[in-house]
N, C-alpha and C positions, 0 to 999 in steps of 0.2 A: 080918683080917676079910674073909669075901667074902657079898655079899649079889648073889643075879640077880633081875634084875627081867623077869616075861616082860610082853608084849604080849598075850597069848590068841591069837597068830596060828596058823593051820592049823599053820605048816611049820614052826614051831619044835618042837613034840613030836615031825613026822616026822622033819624034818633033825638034831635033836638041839642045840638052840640057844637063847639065851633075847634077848630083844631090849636088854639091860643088864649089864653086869655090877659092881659098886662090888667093888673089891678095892684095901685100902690106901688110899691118898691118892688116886685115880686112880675115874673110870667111864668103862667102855669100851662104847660104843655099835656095837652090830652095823651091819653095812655094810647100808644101808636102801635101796628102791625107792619110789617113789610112783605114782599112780594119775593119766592123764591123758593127753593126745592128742599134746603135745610134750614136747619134755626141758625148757620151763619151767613146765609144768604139774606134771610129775613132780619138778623140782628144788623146787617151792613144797611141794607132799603129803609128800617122803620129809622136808625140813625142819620140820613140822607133825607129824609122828611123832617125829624125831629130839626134837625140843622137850618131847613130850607124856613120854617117856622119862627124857629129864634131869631136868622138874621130880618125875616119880616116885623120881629118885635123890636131890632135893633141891638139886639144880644149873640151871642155865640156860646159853643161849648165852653169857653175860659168859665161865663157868667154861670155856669151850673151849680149851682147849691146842696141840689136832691136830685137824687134819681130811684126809681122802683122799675123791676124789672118781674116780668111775671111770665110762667112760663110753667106748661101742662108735665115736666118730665124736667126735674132738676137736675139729674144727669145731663143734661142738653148746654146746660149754662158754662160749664168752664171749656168747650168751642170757641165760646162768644168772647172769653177773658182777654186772648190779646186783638180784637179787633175795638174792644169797650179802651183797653187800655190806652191804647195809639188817638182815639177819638178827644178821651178827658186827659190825657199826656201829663204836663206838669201841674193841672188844675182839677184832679181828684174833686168829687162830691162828695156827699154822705149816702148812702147806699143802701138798698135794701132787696133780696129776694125772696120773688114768694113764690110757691108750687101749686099749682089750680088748674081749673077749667078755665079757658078762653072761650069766645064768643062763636068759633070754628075750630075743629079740629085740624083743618089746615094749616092753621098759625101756629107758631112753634115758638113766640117771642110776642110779648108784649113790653113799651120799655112807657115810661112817663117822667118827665122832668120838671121841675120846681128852679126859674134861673133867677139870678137879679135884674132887674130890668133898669136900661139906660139912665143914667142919670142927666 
C-alpha cells in the first residue's frame, strides 16, 4: 500500500514531490525547511510541518524511527539541540547530521523523518 500525502506547497507539483509518503509499515517525510530569521526559528517552523504531516499520516513524533538533519554550517546545529530534544522527549530516533549546501542560502535547517506508520 502506498498513500502520498501532499502539503499544497508551490514546489511539490513543480519539483514533482509530495510532502509524505505512507508505504508499508513506514512514512517517509520529505526533507523540510521552515520559515524564519535563524536556524532555530527555522528548526521550530520546518518541525511544525513535519508534525502537521505525520498527524495527516496518522502518526506523531512518538512514531519517529529516523530522522536527518542537514544544515549549510554545522555550528548552527547544537541551537537547534534543545528545541529537537523537547519535540522527540522520551522517544529519541536514530539520528544523523550532515553539513551541505541546501536548495537557498536562506535556509539554515533542513530536517527529514522516517516514522512508523499506524497500524
Amino acid at each position: 500500500m502506498i498513500k502520498r500525502i501532499s502539503s499544497g506547497g508551490e514546489f511539490e507539483a513543480k519539483i514533482g514531490y509530495c510532502r509524505a509518503v505512507i508505504a508499508g509499515d513506514f512514512v517517509h517525510v520529505s526533507g523540510t525547511v521552515g520559515q524564519g530569521d535563524d536556524v532555530v526559528a527555522q528548526c521550530k517552523s520546518a518541525l511544525e510541518i513535519i508534525g502537521a504531516a505525520l498527524e495527516d499520516a496518522g502518526a506523531s513524533f512518538a512514531d519517529v524511527v529516523r530522522v536527518n538533519y542537514y544544515l549549510p554550517d554545522r555550528a548552527e546545529f547544537e541551537p537547534c539541540w534543545p528545541v529537537l530534544a523537547q519535540t522527540f522527549g522520551d522517544n529519541p530516533p536514530a539520528a544523523t547530521m550532515i553539513e551541505c549546501g541546501l536548495i537557498d542560502p536562506k535556509f539554515r535547517i533542513e530536517i527529514e523523518v522516517t516514522a512508523l506508520a499506524p497500524g
